[in-house]
VEXVEXGU-671152 format. One record per atom (N, C-alpha, C, CB): residue number from 0; x, y, z. Coordinates in steps of 0.2 Angstrom, whole numbers. Glycine has a CB too. Layout:
{pos = NUM	x = X	y = Y	z = Z}
...
***
This chain:
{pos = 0	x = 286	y = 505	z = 491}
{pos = 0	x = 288	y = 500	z = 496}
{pos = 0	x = 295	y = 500	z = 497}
{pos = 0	x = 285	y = 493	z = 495}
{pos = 1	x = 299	y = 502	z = 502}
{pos = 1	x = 306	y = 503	z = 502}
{pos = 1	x = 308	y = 499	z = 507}
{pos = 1	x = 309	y = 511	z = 503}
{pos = 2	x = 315	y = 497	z = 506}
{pos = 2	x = 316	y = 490	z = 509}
{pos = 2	x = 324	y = 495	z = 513}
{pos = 2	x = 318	y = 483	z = 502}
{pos = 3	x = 322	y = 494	z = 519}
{pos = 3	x = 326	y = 493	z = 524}
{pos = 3	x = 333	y = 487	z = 527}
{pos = 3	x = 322	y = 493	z = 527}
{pos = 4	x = 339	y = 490	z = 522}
{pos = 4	x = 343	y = 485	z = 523}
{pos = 4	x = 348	y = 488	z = 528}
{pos = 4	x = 347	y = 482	z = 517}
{pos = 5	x = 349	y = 485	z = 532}
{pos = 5	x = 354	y = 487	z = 538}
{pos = 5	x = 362	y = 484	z = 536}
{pos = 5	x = 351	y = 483	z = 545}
{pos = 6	x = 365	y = 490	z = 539}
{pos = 6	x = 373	y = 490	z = 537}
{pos = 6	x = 374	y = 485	z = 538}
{pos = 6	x = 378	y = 494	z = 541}
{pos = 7	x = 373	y = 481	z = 542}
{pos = 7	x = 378	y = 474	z = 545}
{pos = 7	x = 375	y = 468	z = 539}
{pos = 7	x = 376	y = 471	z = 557}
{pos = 8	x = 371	y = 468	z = 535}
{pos = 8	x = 368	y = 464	z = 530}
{pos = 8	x = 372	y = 467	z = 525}
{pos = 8	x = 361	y = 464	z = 529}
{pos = 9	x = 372	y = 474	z = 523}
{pos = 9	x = 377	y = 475	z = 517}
{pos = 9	x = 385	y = 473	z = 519}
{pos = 9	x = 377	y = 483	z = 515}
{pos = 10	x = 388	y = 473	z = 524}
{pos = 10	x = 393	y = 473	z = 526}
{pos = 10	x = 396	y = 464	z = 525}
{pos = 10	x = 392	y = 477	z = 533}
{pos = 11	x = 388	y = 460	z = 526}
{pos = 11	x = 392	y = 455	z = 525}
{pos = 11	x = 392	y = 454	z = 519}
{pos = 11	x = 391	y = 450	z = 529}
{pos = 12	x = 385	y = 457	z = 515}
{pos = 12	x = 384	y = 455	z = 508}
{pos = 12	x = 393	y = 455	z = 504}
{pos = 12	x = 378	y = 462	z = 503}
{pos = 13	x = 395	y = 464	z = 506}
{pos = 13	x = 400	y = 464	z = 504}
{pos = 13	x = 408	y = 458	z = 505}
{pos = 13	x = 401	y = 471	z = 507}
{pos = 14	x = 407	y = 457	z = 512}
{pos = 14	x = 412	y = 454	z = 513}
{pos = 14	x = 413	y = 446	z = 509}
{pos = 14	x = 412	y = 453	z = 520}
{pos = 15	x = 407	y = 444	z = 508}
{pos = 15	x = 407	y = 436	z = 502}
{pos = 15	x = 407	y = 437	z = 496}
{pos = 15	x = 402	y = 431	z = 502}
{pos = 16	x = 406	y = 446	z = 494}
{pos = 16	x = 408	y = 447	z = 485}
{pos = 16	x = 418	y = 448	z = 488}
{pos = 16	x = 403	y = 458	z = 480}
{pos = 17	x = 418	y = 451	z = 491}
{pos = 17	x = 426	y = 449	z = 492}
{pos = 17	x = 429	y = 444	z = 491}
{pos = 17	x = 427	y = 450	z = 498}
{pos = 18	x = 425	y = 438	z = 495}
{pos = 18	x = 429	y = 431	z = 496}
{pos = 18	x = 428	y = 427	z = 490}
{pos = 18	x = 427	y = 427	z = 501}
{pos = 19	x = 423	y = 429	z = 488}
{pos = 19	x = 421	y = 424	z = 482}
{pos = 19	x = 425	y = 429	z = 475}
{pos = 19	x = 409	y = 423	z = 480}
{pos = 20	x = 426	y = 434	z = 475}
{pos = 20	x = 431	y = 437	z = 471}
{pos = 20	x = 437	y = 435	z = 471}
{pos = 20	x = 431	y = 442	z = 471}
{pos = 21	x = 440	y = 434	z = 477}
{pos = 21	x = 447	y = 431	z = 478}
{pos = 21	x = 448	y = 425	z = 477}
{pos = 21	x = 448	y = 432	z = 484}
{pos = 22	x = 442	y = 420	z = 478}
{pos = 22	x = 444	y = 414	z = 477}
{pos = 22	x = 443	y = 412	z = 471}
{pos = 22	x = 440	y = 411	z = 479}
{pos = 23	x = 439	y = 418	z = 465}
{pos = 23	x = 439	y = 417	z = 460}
{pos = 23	x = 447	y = 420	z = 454}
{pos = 23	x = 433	y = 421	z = 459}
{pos = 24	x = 449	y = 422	z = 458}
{pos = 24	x = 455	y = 425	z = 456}
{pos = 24	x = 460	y = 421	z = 459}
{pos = 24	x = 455	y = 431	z = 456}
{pos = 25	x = 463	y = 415	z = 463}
{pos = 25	x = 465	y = 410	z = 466}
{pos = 25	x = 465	y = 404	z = 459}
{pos = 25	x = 459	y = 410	z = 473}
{pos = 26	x = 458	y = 405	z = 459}
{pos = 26	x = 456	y = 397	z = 455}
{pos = 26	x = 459	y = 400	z = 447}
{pos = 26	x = 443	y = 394	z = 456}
{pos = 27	x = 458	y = 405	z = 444}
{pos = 27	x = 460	y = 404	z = 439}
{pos = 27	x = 469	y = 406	z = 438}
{pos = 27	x = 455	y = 409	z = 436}
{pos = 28	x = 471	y = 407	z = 442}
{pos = 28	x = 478	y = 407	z = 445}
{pos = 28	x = 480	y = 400	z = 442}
{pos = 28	x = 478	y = 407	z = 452}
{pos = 29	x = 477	y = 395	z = 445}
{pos = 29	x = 477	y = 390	z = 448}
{pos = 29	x = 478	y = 385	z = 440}
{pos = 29	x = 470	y = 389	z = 453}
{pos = 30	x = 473	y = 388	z = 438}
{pos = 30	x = 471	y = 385	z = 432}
{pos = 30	x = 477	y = 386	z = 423}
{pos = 30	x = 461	y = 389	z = 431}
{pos = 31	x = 479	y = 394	z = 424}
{pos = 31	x = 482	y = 396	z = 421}
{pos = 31	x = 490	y = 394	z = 424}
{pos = 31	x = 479	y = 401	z = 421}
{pos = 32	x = 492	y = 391	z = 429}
{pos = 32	x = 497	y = 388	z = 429}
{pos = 32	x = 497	y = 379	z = 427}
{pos = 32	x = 499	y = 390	z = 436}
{pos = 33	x = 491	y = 376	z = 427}
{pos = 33	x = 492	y = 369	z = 425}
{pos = 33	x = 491	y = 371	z = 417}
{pos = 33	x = 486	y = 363	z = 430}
{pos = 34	x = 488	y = 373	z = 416}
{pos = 34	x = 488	y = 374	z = 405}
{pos = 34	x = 496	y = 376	z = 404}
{pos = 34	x = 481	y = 384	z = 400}
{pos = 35	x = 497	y = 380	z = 409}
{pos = 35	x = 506	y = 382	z = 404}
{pos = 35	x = 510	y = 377	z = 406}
{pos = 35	x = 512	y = 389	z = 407}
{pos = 36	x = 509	y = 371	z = 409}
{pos = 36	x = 515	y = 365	z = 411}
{pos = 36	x = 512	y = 361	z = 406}
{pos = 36	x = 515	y = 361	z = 420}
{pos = 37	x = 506	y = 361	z = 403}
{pos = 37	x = 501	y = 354	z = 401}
{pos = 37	x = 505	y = 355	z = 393}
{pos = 37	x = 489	y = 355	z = 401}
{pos = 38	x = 504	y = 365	z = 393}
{pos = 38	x = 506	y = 364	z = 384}
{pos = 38	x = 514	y = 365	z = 383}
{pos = 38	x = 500	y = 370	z = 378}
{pos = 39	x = 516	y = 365	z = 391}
{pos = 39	x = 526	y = 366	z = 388}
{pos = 39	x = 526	y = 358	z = 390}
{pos = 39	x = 534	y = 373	z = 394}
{pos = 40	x = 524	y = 353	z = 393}
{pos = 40	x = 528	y = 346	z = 392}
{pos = 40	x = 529	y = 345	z = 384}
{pos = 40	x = 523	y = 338	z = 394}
{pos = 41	x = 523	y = 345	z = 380}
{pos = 41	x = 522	y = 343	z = 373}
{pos = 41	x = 529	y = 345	z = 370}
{pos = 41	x = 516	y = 345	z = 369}
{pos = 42	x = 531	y = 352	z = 371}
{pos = 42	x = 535	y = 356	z = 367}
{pos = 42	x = 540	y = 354	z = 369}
{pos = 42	x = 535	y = 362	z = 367}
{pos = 43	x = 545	y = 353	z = 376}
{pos = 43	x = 549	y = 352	z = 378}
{pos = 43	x = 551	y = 344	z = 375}
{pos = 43	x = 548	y = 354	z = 385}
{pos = 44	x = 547	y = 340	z = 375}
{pos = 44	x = 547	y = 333	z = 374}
{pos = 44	x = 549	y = 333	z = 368}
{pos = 44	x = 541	y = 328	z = 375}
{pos = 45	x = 546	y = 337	z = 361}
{pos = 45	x = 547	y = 336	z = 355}
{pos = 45	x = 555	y = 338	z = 353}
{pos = 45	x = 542	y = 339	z = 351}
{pos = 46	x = 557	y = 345	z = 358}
{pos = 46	x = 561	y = 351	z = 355}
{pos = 46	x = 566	y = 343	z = 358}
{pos = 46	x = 563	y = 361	z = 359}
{pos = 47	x = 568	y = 339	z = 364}
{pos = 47	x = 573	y = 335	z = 364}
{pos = 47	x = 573	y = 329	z = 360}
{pos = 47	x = 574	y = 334	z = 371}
{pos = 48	x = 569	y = 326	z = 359}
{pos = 48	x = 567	y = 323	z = 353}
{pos = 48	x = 571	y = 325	z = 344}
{pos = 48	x = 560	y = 324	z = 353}
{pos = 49	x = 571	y = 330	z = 344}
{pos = 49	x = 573	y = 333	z = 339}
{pos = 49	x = 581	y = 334	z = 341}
{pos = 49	x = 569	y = 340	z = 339}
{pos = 50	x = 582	y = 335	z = 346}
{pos = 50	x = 589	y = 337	z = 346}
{pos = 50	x = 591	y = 330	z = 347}
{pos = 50	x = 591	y = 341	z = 353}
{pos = 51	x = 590	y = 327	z = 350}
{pos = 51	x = 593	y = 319	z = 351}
{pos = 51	x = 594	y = 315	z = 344}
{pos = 51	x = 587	y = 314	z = 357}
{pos = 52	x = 588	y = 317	z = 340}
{pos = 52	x = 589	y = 314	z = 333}
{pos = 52	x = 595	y = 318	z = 328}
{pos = 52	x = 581	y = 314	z = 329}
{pos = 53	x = 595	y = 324	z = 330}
{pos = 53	x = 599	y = 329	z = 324}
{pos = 53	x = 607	y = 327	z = 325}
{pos = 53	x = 598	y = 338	z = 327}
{pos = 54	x = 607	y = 327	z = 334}
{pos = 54	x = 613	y = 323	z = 337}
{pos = 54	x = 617	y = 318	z = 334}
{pos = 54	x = 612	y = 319	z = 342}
{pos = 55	x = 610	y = 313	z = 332}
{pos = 55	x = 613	y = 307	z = 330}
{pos = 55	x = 617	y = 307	z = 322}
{pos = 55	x = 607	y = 302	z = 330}
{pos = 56	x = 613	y = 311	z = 321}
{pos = 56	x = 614	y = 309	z = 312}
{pos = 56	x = 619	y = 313	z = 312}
{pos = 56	x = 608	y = 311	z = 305}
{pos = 57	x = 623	y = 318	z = 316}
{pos = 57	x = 629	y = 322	z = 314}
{pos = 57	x = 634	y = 317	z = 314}
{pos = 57	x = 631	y = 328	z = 319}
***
């Protein structure tokens, strides 16, 4: 039993692995720019902390 799929069905199959790939690659963009701000506050906050105290005691 062979299954008859017509171009215009693969064409869109194709076109929403497109979009859903792009969006997928969009969202982790997305996601990989809020982790690098989440884990440089911490560092940035300590490294002036540090300096501001090293400051003092000189």
């Amino acid at each position: 039993m062979a299954k008859n799929v017509s171009l215009a069905s693969m064409d869109q199959k194709l076109a929403m692995a497109k979009r859903c790939s792009h969006e997928g690659v969009i969202a982790g963009a997305k996601a990989a720019v809020v982790a690098s701000v989440a884990t440089a506050i911490p560092t940035v906050r300590f490294t002036l902390y540090l300096y501001i105290h090293f400051k003092r005691s000189r």
